[in-house]
C-alpha positions as CSV (number, residue, x, y, z in Angstrom):
1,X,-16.5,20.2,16.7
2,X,-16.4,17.8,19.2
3,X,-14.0,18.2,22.4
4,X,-11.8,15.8,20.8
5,X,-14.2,13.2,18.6
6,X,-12.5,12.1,15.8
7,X,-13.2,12.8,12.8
8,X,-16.4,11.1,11.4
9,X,-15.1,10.4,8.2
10,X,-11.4,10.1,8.0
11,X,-9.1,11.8,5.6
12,X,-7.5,8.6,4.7
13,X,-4.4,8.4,3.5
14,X,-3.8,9.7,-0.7
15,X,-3.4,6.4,-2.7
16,X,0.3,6.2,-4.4
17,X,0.0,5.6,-8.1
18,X,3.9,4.3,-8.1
19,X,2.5,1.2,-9.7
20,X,1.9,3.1,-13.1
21,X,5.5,3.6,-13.4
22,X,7.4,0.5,-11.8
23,X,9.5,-1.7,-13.2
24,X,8.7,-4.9,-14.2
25,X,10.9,-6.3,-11.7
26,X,9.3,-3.6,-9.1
27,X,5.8,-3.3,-9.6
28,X,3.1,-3.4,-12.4
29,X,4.9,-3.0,-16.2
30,X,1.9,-1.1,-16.9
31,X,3.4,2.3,-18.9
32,X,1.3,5.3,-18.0
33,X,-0.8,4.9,-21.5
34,X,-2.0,1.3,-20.6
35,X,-3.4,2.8,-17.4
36,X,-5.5,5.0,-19.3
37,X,-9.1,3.4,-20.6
38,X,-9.4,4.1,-24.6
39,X,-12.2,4.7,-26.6
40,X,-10.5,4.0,-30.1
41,X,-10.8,0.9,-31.3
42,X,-7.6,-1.5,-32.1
43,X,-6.1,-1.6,-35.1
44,X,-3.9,-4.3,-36.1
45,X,-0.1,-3.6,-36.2
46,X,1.8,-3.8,-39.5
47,X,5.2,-5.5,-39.6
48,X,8.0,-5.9,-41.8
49,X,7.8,-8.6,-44.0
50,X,10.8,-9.9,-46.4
51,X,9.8,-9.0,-49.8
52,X,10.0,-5.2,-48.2
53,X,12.7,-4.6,-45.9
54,X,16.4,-4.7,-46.6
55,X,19.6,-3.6,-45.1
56,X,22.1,-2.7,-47.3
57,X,20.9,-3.9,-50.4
58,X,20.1,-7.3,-48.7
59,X,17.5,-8.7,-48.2
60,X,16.3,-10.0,-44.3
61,X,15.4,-13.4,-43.5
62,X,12.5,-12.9,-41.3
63,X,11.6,-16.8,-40.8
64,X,15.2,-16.9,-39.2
65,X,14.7,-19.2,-36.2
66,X,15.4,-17.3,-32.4
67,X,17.7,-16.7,-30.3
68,X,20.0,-17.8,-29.2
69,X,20.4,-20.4,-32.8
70,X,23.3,-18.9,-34.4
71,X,21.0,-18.2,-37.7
72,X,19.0,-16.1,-34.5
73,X,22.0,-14.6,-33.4
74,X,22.7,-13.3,-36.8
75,X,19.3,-12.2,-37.7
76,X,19.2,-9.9,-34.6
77,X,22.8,-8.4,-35.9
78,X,21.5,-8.2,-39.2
79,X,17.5,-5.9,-38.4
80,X,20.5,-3.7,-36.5
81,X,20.4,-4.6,-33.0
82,X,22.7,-2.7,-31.1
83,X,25.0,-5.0,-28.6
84,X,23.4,-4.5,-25.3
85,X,19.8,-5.9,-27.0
86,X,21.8,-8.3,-28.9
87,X,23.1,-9.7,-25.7
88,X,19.4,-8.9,-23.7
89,X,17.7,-11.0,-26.5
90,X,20.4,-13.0,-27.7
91,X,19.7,-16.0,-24.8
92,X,23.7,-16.9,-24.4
93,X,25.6,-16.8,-21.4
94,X,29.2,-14.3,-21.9
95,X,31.8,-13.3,-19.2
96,X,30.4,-10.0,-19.4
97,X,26.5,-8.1,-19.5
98,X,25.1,-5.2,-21.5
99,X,27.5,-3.8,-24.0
100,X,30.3,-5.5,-23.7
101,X,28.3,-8.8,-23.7
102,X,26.8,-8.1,-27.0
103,X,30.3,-7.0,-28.5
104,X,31.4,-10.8,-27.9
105,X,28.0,-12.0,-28.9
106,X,28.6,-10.0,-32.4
107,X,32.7,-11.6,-32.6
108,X,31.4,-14.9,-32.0
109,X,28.9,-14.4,-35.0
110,X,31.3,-12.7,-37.3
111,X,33.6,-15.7,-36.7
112,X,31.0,-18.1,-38.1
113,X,29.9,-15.8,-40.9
114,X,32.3,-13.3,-41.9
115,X,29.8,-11.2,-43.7
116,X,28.2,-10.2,-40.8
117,X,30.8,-8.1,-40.4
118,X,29.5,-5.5,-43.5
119,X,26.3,-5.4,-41.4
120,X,27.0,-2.0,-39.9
121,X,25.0,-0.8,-36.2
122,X,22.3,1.8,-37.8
123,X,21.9,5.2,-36.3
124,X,18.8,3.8,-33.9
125,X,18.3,0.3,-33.0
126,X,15.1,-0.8,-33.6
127,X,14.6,-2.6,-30.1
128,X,15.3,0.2,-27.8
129,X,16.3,3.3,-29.6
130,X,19.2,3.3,-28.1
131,X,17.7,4.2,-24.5
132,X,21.3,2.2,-23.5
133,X,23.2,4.8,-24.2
134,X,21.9,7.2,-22.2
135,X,21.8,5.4,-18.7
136,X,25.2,6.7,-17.9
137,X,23.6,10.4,-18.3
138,X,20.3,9.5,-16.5
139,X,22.4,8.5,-13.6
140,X,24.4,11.6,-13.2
141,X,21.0,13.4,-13.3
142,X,19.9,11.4,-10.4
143,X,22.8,11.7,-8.1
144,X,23.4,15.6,-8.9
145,X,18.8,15.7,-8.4
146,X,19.7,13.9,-4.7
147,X,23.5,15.1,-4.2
148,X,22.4,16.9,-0.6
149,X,19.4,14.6,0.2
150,X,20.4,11.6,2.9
151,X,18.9,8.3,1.5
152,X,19.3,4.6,1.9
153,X,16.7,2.9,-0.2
154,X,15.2,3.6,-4.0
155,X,12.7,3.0,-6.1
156,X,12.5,3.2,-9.9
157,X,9.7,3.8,-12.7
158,X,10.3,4.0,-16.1
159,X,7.8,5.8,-18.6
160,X,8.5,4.5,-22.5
161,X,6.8,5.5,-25.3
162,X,3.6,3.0,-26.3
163,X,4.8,2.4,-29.5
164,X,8.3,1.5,-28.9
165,X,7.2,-1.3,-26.0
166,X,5.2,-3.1,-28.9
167,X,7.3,-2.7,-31.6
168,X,10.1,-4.2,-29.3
169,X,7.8,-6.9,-27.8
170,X,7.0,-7.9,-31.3
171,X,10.9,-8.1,-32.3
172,X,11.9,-9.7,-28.9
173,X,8.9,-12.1,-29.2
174,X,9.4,-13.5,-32.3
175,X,13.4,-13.4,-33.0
176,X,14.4,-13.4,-29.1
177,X,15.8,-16.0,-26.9
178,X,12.7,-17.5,-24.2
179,X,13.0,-15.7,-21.3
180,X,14.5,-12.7,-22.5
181,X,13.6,-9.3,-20.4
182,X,11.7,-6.9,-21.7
183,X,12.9,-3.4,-22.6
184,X,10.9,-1.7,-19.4
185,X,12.7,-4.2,-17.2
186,X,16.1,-4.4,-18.8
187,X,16.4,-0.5,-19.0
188,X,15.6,-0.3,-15.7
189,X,17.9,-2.9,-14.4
190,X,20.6,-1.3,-16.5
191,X,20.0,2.0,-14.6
192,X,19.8,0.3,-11.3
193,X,23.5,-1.2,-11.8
194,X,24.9,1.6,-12.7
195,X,23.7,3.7,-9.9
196,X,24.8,0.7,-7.9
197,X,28.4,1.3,-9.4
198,X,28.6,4.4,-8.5
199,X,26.6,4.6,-5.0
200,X,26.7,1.3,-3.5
201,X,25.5,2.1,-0.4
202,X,21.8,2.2,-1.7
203,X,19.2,-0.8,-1.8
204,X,16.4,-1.1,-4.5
205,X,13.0,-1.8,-2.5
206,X,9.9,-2.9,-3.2
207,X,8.2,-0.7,-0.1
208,X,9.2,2.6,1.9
209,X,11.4,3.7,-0.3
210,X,13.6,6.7,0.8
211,X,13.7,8.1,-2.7
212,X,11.5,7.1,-5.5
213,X,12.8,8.3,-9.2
214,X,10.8,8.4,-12.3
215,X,12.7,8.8,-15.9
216,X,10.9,9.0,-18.9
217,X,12.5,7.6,-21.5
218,X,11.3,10.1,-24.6
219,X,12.3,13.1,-23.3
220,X,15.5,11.8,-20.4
221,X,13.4,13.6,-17.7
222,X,14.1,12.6,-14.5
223,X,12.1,13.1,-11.7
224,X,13.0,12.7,-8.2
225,X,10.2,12.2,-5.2
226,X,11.6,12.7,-1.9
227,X,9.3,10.4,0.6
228,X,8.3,11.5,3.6
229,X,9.4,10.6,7.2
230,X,6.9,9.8,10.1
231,X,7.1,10.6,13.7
232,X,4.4,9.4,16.4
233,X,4.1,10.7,19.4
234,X,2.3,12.2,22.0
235,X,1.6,16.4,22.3
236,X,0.2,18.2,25.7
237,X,-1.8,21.0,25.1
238,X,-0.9,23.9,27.6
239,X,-2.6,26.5,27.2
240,X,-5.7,27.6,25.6
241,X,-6.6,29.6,22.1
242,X,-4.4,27.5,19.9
243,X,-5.9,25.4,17.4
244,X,-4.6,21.8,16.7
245,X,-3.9,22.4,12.5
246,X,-3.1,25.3,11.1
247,X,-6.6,27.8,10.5
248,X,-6.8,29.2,7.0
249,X,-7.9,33.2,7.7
250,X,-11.8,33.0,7.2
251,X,-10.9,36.7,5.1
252,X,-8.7,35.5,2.0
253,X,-9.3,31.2,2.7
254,X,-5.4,31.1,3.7
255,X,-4.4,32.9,0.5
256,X,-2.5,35.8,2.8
257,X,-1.6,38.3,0.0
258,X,-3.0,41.5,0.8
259,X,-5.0,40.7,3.5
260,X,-5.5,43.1,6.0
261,X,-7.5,40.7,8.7
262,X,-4.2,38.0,8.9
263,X,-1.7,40.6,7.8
264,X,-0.8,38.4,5.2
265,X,-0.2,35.6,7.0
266,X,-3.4,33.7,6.0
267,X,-3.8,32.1,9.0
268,X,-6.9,33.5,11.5
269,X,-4.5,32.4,14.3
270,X,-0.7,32.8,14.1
271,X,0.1,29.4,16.3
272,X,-1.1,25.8,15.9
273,X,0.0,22.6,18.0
274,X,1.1,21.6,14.2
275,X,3.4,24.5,13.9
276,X,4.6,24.4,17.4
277,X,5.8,21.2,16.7
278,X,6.6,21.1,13.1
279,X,8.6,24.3,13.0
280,X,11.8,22.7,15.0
281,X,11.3,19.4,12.6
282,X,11.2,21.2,9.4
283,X,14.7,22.8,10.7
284,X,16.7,20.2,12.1
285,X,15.6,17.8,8.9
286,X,15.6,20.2,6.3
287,X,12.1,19.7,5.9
288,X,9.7,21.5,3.4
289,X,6.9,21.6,5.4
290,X,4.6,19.4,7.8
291,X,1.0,17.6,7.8
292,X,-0.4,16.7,11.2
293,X,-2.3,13.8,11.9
294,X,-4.0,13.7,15.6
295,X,-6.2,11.1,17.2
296,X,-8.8,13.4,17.3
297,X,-8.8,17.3,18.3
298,X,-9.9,19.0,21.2
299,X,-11.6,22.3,20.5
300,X,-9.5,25.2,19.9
301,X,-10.3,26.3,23.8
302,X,-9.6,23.1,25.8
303,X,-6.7,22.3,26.9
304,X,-5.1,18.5,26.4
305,X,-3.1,17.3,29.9
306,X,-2.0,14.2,31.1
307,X,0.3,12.1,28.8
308,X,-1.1,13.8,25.9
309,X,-3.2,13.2,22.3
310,X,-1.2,10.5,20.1
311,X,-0.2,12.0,16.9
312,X,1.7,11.4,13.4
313,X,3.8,14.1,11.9
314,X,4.4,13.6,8.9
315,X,8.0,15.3,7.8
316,X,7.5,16.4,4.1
317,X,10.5,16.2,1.5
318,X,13.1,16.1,4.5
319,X,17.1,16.3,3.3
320,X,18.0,14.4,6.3
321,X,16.3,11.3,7.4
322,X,17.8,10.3,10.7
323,X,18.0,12.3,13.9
324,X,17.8,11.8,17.2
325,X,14.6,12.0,18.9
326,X,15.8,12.4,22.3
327,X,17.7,15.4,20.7
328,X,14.5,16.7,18.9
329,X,11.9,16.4,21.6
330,X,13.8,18.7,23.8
331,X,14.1,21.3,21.2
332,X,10.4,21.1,20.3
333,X,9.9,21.2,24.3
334,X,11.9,24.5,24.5
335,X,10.0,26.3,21.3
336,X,6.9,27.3,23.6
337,X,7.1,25.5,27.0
338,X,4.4,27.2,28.5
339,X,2.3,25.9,25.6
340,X,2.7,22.8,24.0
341,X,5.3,19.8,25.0
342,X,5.7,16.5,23.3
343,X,6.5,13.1,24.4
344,X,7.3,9.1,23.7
345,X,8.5,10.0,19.7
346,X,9.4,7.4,17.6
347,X,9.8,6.6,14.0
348,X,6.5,4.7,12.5
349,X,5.1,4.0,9.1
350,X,2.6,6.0,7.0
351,X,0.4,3.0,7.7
352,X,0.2,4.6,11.3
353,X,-1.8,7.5,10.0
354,X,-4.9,5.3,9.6
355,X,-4.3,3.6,12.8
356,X,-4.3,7.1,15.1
357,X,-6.9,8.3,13.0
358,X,-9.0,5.6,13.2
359,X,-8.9,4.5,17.0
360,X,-11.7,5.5,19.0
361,X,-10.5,5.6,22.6
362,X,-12.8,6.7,25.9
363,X,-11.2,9.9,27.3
364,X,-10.8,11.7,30.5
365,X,-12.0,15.0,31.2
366,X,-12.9,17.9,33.8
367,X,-15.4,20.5,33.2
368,X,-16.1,23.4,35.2
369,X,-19.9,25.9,34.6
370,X,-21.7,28.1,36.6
371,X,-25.4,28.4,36.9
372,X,-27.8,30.2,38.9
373,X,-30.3,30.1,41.8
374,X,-28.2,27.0,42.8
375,X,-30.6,24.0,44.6
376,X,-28.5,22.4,47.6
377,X,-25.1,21.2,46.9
378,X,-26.0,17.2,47.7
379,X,-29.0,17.7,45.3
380,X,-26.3,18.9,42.8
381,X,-23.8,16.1,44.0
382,X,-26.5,13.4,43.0
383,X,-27.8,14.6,40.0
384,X,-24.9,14.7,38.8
385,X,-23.7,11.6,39.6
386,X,-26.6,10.2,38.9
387,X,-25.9,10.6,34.9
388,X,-23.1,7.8,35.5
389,X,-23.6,4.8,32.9
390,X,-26.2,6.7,31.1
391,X,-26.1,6.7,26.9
392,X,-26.9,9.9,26.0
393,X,-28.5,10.7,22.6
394,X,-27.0,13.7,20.6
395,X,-27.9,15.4,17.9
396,X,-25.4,17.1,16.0
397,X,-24.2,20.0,17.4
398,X,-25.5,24.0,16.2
399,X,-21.8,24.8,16.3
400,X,-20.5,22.3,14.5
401,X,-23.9,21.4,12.1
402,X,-21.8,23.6,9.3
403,X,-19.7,20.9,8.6
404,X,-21.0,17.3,10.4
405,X,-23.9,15.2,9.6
406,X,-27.1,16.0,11.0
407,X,-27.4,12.8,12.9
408,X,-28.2,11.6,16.5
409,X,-25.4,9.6,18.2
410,X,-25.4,7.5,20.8
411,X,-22.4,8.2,23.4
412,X,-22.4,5.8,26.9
413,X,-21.2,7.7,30.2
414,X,-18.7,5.6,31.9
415,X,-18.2,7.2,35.3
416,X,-18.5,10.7,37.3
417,X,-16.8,11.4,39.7
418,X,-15.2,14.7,42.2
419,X,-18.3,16.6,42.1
420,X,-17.1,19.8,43.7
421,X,-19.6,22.7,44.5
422,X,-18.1,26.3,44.4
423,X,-20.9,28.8,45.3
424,X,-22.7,29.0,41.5
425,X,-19.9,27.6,40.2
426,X,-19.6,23.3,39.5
427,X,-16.8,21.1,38.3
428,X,-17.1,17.4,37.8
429,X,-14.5,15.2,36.0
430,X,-15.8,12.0,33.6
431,X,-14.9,9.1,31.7
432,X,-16.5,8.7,28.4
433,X,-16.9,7.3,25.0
434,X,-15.0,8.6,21.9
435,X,-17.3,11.6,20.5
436,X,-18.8,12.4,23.2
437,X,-19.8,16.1,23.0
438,X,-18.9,17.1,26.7
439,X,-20.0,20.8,26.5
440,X,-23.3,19.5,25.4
441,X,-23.4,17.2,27.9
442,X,-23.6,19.7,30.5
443,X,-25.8,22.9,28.5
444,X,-27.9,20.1,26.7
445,X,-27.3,22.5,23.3
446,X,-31.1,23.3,23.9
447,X,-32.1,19.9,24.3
448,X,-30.0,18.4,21.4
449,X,-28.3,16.2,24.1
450,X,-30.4,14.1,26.1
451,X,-30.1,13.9,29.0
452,X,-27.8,16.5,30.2
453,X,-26.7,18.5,33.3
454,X,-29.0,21.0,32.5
455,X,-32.2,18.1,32.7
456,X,-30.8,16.5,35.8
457,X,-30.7,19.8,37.6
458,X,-33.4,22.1,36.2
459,X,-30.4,24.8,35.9
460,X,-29.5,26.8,32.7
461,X,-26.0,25.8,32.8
462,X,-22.4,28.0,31.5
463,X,-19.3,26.2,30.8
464,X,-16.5,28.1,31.9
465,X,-13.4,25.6,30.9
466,X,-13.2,22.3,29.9
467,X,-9.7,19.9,30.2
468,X,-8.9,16.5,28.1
469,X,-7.2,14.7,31.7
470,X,-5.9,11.8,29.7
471,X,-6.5,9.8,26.3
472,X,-6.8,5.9,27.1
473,X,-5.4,4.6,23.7
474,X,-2.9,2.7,24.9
């Protein structure tokens, strides 16, 4: 692996699939059928026609004009609507919404035509099931779900069975007011008001939610997905033999149980800049866990100085969203001084993971190697130097050829300088372009790197230590 390339190919950021479950008001309607491709072919629906539907020994005028007509208004009541779908199709304006809307909807009718009246509410209205009826339940699942979670912001999805969307778009369509909401849509508003009611504090967004919350509407599950929080910043690297991410154990892949080599850890080393770092997070937000998102790595023996390698930590599942930084980067500073310290945190976006993982910057370094037989120090000097501006050609690394392309990259110089000669031991510090493979640079990785310390001064060279001085992204 590269000193600290980043990564050839980037992780990326997972796709979310919220838009399977959204509301119509927040999202795609699609239901989480429609987003699935079929293979059967489509078979025309079968509706109800006069001749063969009754309700209580009458029979139902299905050539009734719709709402909100009065003979549309009484049609609904009569195919059993109950009164929050009588009002949500019914296309007149009342003092008062959902239930209690309908119930005046229903007087009114009955006034006009007292035989509505005999026209009793079935045991399941045929336009939503009575989904309505459970939204009080379905929001006391939420709120108990997030009672000790910190939130400000939600979003919704509903799941509803395929058949009863159509069976209620084909009711709503034909015997519904213009304009009236679908049931997706009106269930979910329904569930935002009430949730409204009862926690006012919280906003309904379209992006960055704090809390998104699926239901499905056959079954009442709720579902609650905690989102997570992101922190950039900036880590030093103090010391060396600690890898950047945590290191599954090579042994049991990170599985841990049993394992004698990572004593059941399953990690091949115990601390990680990730872990360092993430460990004080996951306790002062009541965390789950971490992922760690660097601009880059430095290998597992360099060490990373100056103002540090910019990073995203992403805070997974957190109970509290809001902290103090000031408050959290000394506590992450006092976990292991001697080894890694962080700096300039602030809140960002998961849009920011791309961003750090994507810049190339040119970096600072120093590198120190010893060789043999050493020719005079100002032929050394010069050499050296004399590699300044140069694009060098490397071929992937043998270390690294496990898991990178084999290709040859082209990686410009932009400066040497403080040659210092030691006896047989040479340390130089350069400026170069992101992915540069700086230990290759100097041992030419048996002539994989062209050209290299080792051309320029006919030596076999030995890196000793290698340091990241600074990271120019800013």
């Amino acid at each position: 692996m590269s000193e600290d390339d980043s990564k050839e190919t980037s992780n990326g950021v997972d796709e979310d699939e919220w838009h399977l479950y959204a509301s119509a008001d927040y999202g795609a309607a699609e239901s989480l059928e429609n987003s699935e491709p079929s293979n059967e072919e489509e078979t025309d629906v079968e509706w109800f026609d006069g001749d063969d539907f009754y309700q209580q020994g009458d029979s139902i005028d299905w050539d009734a004009p719709p709402c909100p007509a009065p003979l549309g208004i009484a049609h609904v009541i009569k195919i059993g609507a109950c009164d929050h779908c009588l009002h949500r199709i019914g296309g007149r304006r009342t003092q008062s919404s959902g239930f209690e809307g309908g119930a005046s909807l229903r007087k009114e009718a009955s006034s006009r035509d007292p035989g509505l009246s005999d026209f009793d509410i079935p045991d399941l209205c045929p336009l939503c099931e009575n989904l309505f009826d459970d939204v009080g339940n379905i929001v006391e699942r939420i709120i108990e779900t997030l009672e000790e979670t910190q939130f400000r912001s939600m979003q919704l999805g509903i799941h509803i069975p395929k058949d009863l969307l159509q069976s209620e778009d084909a009711i709503r369509t034909k015997h519904g007011a213009r304009g009236s909401k679908p049931l997706k849509a009106s269930f979910a508003i329904a569930i935002q008001a009430e949730m409204l009611r009862k926690t006012p504090e919280i906003a309904f967004v379209k992006e960055y939610p704090d809390v998104m919350v699926t239901v499905d509407a056959l079954t009442l599950r709720v579902d609650t997905d905690v989102r997570p929080v992101f922190i950039y910043g900036r880590y030093e690297k103090l010391a060396r033999g600690i890898p950047q991410t945590r290191w599954p154990c090579r042994s049991c892949r990170g599985r841990g149980d049993g394992c004698e080599s990572c004593e059941g850890t399953g990690l091949q080393y115990r601390e990680s800049v990730q872990d360092i770092i993430g460990d004080p997070v996951k306790a002062d937000m009541g965390a789950s866990d971490t992922s760690f998102h660097g601009m880059g790595r430095e290998d597992i023996d360099v060490r990373c100085l100056g103002s540090g390698r910019p990073f995203v930590l992403e805070i997974k599942n957190p109970k509290i969203r809001e902290t103090d930084l000031a408050d959290l980067e000394s506590k992450i500073n006092s976990n292991n001084p001697e080894k890694v310290k962080v700096n300039s945190l602030k809140w960002c976006h998961k849009k920011d993971v791309s961003r750090v993982k994507e810049t190339r910057s040119e970096k600072s370094y120093t590198i120190r190697f010893k060789i043999e037989d050493a020719p005079p120090e100002d032929q050394i000097i010069e050499s050296i130097n004399s590699l300044s501006g140069v694009v060098l050609e490397q071929e992937t690394p043998k270390r690294v050829s496990h898991r990178r392309a084999a290709k040859t990259r082209k990686r410009k110089i932009v400066s040497i300088s403080d040659v210092v000669v030691d006896g047989q031991e040479i340390q130089f510090s350069l400026r170069c372009e992101a992915g540069t493979y700086v230990k290759e640079l100097v041992h030419s990785d048996e002539g994989r790197t062209v050209p290299s310390v080792k051309s320029v001064i006919d030596r076999e060279c030995e890196v000793i230590w290698l340091d990241v001085n600074e990271i120019h992204a800013d």
